[in-house]
N, C-alpha and C positions, 0 to 999 in steps of 0.2 A: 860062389856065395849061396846058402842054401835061402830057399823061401820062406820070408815071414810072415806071410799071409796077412793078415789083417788088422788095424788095431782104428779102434774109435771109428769104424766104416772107412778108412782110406787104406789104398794098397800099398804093403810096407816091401814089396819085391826088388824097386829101383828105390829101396833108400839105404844109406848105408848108416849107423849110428855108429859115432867115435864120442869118447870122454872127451868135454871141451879142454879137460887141461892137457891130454894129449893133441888135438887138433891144433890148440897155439903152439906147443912144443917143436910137434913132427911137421905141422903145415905153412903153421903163420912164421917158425921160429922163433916168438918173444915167450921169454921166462922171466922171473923177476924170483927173487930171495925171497918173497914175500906171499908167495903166490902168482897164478895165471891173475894181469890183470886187463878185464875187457870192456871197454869205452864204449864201442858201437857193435852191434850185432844186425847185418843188412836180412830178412827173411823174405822170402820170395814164394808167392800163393801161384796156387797152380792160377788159377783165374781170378775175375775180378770178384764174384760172386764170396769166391773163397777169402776176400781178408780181412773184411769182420769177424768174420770165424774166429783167424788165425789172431787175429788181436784181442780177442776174447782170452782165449787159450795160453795165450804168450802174458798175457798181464794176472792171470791166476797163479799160473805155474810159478813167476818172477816175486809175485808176494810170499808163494808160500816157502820157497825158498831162501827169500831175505829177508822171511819173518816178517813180514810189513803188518802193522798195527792197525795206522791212523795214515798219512799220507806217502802216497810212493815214493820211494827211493829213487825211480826211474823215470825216464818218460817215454812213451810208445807214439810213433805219429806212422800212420799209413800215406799211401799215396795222395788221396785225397786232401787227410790234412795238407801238406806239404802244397798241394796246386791251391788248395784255398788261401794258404798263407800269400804265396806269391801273388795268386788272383789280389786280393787285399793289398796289398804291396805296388803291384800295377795300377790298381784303380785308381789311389790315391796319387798316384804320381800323374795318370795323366788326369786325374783334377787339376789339379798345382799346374799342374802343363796349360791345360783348357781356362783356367784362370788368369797364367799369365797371357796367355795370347787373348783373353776376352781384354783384359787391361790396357794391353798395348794396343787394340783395337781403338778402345775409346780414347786411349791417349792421342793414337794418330787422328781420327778422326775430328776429334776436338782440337790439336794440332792445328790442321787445315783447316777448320773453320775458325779460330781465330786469324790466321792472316784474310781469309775471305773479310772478315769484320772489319781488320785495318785497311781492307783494302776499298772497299765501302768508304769508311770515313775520308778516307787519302784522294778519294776519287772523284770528291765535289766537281773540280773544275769540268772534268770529264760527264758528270752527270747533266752539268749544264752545258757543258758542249752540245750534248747529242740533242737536249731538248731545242737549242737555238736553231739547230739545224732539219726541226722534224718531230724529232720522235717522241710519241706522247707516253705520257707516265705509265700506259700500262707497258709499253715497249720498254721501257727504262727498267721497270720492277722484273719482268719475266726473263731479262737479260741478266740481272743480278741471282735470281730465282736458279737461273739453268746452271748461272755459275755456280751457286751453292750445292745444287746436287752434285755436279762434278766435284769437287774440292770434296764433300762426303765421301764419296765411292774412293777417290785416291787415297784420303784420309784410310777408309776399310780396308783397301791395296794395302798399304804399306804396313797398318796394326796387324794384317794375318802372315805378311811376309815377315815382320819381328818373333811374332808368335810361332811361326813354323819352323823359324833357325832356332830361338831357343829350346823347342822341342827337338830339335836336329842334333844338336850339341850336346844337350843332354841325354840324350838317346846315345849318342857315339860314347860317352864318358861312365857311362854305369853298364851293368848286365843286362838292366831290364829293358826291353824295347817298347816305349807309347808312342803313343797320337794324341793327335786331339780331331773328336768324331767330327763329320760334318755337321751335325746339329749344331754343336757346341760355336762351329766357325760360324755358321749359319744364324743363331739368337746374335752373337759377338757383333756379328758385320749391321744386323738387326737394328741393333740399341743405340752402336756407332752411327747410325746413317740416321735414326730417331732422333737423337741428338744435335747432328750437325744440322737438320732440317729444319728442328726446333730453333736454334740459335737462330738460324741463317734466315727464318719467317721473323720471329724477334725483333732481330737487328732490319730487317728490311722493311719488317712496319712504319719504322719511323724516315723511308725512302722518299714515300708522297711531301714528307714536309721538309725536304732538304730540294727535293725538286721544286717545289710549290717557292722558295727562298733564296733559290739561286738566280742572281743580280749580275747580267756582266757591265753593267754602269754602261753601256753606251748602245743606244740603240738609233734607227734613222728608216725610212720607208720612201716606197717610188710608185709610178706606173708608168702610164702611157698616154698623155695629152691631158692629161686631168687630175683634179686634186685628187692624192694620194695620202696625205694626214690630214685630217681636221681635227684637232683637239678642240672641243666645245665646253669651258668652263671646267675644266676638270681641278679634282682636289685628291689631293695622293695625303694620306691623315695612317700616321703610326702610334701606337700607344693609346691610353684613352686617360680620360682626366687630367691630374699635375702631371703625368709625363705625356700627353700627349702633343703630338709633334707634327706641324703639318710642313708636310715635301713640297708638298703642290698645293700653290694657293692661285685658284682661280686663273689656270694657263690657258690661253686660246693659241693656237698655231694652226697656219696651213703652210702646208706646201705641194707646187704642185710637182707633174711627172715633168721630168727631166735638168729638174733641179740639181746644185750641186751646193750645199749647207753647210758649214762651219756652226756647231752649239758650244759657248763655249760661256765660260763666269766662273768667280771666286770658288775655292771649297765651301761647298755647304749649300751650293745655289738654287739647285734643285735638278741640276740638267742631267743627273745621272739616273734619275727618278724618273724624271720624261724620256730619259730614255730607254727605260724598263718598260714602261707603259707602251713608247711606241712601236718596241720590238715584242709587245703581245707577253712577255714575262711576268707583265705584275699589271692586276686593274686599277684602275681610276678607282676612290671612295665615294665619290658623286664625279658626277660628268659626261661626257660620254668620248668615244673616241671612235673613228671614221675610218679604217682603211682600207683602200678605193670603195671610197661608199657603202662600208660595209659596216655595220656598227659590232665592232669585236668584243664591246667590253659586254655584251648578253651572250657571247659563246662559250660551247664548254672546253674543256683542257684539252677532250679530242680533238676537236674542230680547229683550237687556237694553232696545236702543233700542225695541224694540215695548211695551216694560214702561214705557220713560219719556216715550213717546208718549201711551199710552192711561191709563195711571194716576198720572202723576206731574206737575205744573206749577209752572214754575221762575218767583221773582221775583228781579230784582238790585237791588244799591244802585244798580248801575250803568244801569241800565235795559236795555242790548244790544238795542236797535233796529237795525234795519238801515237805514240815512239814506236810502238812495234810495228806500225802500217807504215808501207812506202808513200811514197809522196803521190801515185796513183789510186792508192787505195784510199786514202784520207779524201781524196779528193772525190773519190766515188762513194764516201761514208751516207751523204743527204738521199742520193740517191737510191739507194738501199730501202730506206722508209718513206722514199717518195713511190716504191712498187716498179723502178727502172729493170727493166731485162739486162740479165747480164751482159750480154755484146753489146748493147747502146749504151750500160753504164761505162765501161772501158773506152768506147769513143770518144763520147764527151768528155771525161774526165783528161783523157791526152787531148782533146781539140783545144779544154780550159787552160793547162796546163803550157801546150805551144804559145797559147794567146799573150801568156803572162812571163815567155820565156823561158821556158823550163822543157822545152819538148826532148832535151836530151839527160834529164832525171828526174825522167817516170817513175824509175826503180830504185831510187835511193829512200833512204830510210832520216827523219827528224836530223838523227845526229851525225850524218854525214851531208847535211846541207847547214851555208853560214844563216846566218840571221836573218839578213836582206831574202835568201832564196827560199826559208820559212813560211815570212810573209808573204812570198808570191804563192807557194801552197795555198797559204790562207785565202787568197784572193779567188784561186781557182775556184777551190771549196766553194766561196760562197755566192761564186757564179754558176756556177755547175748546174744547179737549175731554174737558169734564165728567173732570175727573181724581177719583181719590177722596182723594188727599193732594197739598196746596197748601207748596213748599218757599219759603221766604223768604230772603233774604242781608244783612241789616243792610237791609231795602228802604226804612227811611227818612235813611237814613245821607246823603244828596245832598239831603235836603228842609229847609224852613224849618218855625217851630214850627206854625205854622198849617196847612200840609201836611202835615205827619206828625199829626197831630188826623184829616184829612179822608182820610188813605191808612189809616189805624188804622182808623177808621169802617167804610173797603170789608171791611176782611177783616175784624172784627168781624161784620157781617150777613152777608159769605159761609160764617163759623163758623155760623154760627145757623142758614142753610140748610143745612146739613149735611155740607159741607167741612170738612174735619180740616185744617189750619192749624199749621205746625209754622214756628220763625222762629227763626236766629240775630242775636241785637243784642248791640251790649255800652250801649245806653241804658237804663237802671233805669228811667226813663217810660216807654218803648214797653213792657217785658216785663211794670210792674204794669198793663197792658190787653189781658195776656192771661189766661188760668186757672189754669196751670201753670206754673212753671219747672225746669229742670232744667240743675242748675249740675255744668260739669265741672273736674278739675283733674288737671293731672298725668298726662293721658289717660287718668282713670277718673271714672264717675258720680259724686259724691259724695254729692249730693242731688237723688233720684228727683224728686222730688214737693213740691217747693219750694210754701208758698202766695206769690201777687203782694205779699202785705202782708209776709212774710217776709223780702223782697228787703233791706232795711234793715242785719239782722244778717249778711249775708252780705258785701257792701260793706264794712263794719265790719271785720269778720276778714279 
């Protein structure tokens, strides 16, 4: 092939020029009756520099040949366009991507903190458990608090693992391959955890007053050779005006250490009120209240929990187990917020737990123990930290006859050891097996010092 030397400043020695309707004929092979007809033409620039050029040159030459007037017949796109296309193409998808995974972020997120919410509301009994035993409302709110952030973060877990399969799936299913950047998981998990945090302060705001409201109707107190309750005039007053309603009209009670009490009167008498009061739950409206000579009703919420920590133990009809702790851990719950080391909490908690019969299921869990073996739980519990007054709540109210015989028994001999023993029942059995009664009505004492043999005339009237 002879040398063409030069044309328009490039060298024309490696190119070969054929008539394109030859080139389709003899190379591509397609002819048509009609003429060569040609769809795409691929052109390849020496460099990158070179394909402006070549698109210049290619869209002149193309008009002047197809006569073009007013708009091209054709359309020319370089490499470039082509990756901006795409580029454009990709962006928007992993938007749509980044979108749906911010979505499914706040879904889960919001998700998990609505069951944390129900789980709040659900959790009264258990609110009031922990305070009976100890723990003061800031301990109650920062336990709900830690749980809220948890339940966010999982909440975050789960919205980026939705968001990262649907990016995954649809990445496997098209050409184009996205993400979604860290930033984008990063604001997602953000807004998520903003959210759930929000809620979960919210809903916990209104924690103080469900703590502050929580009543388990029976409460009872003790020491050690000495008056242990003295209610002095006290008035427990709900409501104000035409609905105001007085609980407590003018109670006085003592009792001293190592008593054992039956409180007992019609619905509505008042003794579940006095018995709020006397397990430190709920103040006198005037009055004052004594135990061991301590006057509780000027203390604060701190103080009152460290009062019902260390000197008071709550039994229910209910039993208020916590299901997912064993029956040693339940029993080592007081201890926790009474600041017990771990190794002396697990002593005592199995020493209470032999005491009450149970030394061979430490490790069983609520719902693999019968009812009667519940309430010995219960009992441990609320020995566990040598209280000096033992409060009761109808504790055999859920038992059968034979059970309430063998739950009588326990706190019979705990009375004898020198636990003061105080119990509301409305069973005329359970109260003649204690010493004392003390019948209310109408929310005043009626009769102090009731004998068990007594109980008869009273029933009667």
């Amino acid at each position: 092939m002879e040398a063409k030397g030069a044309f328009l400043g490039s060298n024309q020695d490696d190119v070969a020029l054929l008539p394109i309707t030859t080139m389709t004929s003899r190379i591509v092979g397609r002819t048509s009756p009609y003429g060569t007809s040609i769809s795409f033409i691929n052109v390849n620039a020496r460099d990158e520099l070179s394909i402006n050029a070549a698109q210049f040159q290619i869209t002149n030459l193309l008009r002047r040949r197809h006569k073009v007037v007013n708009e091209n017949d054709f359309t020319i796109r370089n490499q470039k366009d082509a990756l901006e296309i795409v580029g454009n193409v990709t962006g928007a998808l992993t938007l749509m991507l980044a979108a749906i995974a911010s979505i499914s972020l706040l879904v889960g997120g919001i998700g998990i903190m609505n069951i944390m919410l129900v789980s709040v509301r659900e959790r009264t009994q258990e609110i009031g458990l922990r305070k009976a035993i100890g723990a003061s409302p800031s301990d109650i709110l920062m336990q709900f608090m830690i749980e809220a952030v948890i339940l966010s973060a999982i909440g975050g877990i789960i919205g980026t693992g939705i968001g990262v399969t649907g990016i995954t799936v649809i990445g496997a299913l098209t050409p184009l391959k996205a993400g979604v950047s860290g930033a984008a998981i990063a604001i997602a998990v953000s807004v998520s955890g903003g959210i759930g945090l929000f809620l979960g302060f919210s809903r916990l705001a209104k924690l103080p007053s469900l703590i502050q409201s929580w009543h388990f109707g029976v409460l009872n107190e003790c020491l050690t050779m000495q008056t242990i309750i003295r209610l002095e005039h006290v008035f427990k007053t709900y409501g104000s005006g035409d609905i105001q309603v007085n609980a407590l009209s003018d109670v006085n009670l003592l009792v001293e250490a190592g008593e054992y009490c039956a409180i007992m009167g019609p619905s509505g008498s008042g003794k579940s009120t006095a018995m709020n009061v006397i397990g430190c739950l709920d103040r006198p409206t005037t009055g004052a209240y004594y135990l061991d000579n301590v006057d509780v009703s000027k203390l604060s919420d701190a103080e009152l929990a460290s009062i019902r920590n260390r000197k008071l133990g709550f039994v229910f009809q209910q039993f208020h187990l916590l299901p997912q702790l064993s029956a040693m851990e339940n029993v080592m719950l007081p201890m926790v917020y009474a600041g017990v080391s771990n190794h002396e909490r697990k002593e005592r908690a199995a020493e209470a737990l032999t005491r009450v019969g149970l030394a061979n299921r430490l490790n069983n869990r609520p719902n693999q123990l019968s009812g009667g073996q519940q309430q010995r739980v219960a009992i441990a519990r609320a020995i566990v930290n040598r209280p000096v007054l033992l409060l009761a709540d109808e504790p055999t109210g859920a038992l059968d006859t034979q059970t309430t015989k063998e739950v009588m028994n326990i706190f019979s001999e705990l009375n004898t050891s020198g636990i003061t023993v105080v119990m509301v029942t409305h069973e005329p059995e359970v109260a003649r097996l204690t010493r004392r009664v003390v019948w209310f009505r109408d929310g005043q004492v009626v009769h102090p010092h009731l004998a068990p043999e007594e109980l008869g005339q009273m029933m009667v009237a």
